[in-house]
C-alpha positions as CSV (number, residue, x, y, z in Angstrom):
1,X,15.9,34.7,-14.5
2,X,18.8,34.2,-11.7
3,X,19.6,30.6,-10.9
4,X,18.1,31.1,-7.7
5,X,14.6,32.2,-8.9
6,X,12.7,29.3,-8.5
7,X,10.7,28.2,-11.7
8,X,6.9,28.4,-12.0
9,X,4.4,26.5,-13.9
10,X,5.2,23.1,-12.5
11,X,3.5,21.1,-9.7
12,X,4.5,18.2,-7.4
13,X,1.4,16.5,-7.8
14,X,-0.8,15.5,-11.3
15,X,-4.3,16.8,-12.0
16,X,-5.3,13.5,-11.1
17,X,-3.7,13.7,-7.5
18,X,-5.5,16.8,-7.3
19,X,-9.0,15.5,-7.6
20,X,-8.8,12.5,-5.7
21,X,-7.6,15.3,-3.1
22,X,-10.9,17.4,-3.7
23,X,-12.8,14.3,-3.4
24,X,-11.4,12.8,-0.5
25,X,-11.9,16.2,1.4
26,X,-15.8,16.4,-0.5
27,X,-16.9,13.2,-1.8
28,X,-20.3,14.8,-2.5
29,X,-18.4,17.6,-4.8
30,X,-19.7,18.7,-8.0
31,X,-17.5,18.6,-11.1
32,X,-17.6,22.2,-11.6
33,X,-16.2,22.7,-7.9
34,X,-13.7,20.0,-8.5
35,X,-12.5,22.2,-11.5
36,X,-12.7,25.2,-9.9
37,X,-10.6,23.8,-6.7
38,X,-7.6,22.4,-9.2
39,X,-7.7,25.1,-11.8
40,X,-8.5,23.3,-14.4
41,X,-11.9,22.9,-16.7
42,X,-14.9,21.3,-15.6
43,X,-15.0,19.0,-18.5
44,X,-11.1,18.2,-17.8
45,X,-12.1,17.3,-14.3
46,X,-15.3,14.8,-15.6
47,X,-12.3,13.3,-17.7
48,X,-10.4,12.5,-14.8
49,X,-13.0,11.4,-12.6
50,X,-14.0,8.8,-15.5
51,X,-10.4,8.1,-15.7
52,X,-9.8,7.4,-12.1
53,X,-13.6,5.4,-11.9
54,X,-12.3,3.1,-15.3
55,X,-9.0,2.2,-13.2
56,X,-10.6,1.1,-10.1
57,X,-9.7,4.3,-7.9
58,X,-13.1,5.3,-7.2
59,X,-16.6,4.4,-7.8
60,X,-19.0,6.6,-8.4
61,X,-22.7,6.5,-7.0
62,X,-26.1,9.1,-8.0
63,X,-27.9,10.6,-5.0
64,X,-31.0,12.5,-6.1
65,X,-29.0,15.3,-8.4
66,X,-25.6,14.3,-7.3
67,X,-22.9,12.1,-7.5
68,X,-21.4,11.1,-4.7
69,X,-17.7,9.4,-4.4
70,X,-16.0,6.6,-2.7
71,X,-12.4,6.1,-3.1
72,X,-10.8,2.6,-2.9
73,X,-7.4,3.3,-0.5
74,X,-6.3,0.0,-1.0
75,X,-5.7,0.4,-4.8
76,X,-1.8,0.6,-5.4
77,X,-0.6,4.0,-7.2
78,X,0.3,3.1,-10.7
79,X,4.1,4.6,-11.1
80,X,6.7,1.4,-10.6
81,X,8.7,3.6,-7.8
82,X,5.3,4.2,-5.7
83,X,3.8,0.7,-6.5
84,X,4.6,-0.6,-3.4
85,X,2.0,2.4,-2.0
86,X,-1.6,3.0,-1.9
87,X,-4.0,5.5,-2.6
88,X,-4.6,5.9,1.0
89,X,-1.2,6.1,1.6
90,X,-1.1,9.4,-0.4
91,X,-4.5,10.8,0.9
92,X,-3.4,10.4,4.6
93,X,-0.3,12.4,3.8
94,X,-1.9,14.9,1.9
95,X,-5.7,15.0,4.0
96,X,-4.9,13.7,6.9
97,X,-6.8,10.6,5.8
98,X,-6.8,8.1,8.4
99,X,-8.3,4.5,6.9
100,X,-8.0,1.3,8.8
101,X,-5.7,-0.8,6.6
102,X,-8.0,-2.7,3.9
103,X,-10.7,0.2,4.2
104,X,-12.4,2.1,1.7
105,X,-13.6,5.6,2.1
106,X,-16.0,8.1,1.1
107,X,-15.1,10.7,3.8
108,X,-12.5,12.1,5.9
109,X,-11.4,10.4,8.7
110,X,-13.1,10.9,11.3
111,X,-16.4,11.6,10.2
112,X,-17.5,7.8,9.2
């Protein structure tokens, strides 16, 4: 590999960022779609839901067969250097997200 050959493998983003991406663009998304969307495992992804549920990120509610998902944009991100910024402050950047400050959401701007 030349120096200039850019590396593969790596990501900017965690699995985790990835999720709450596929849920902010579907919060009515099941698991295995999640998994399928992020390339990773379906049980992986019910892992990282729970996680991001445990931490205050989302909560999760059943409709009928489903689950359906409301993120909590107000919640800081957990890394000191992005402490400062929320989760809708990543979503917005990433989605397009457009919350009222405070908010919390369970769909894309736009369509509440």
């Amino acid at each position: 590999m030349s120096d200039d050959t850019p590396r593969s493998g790596w990501t900017f983003l965690t699995n985790h960022a990835h999720v709450l991406v596929c849920i902010a663009d579907e919060p009515d998304a099941r698991g295995r779609d999640i998994a399928a969307r992020v390339g990773i495992t379906e049980r992986a992804a019910q892992a990282i839901v729970a996680d991001l549920a445990a931490d205050g990120y989302l909560t999760r509610t059943r409709e009928g067969r489903r689950n359906r998902y409301e993120i909590h944009l107000d919640a800081p991100l957990r890394h000191p250097l992005e402490s400062h910024r929320t989760v809708g402050d990543l979503l917005s950047t990433l989605v397009g997200l457009a919350p009222a400050k405070g908010a919390r959401s369970g769909s894309r701007a736009g369509s509440t």
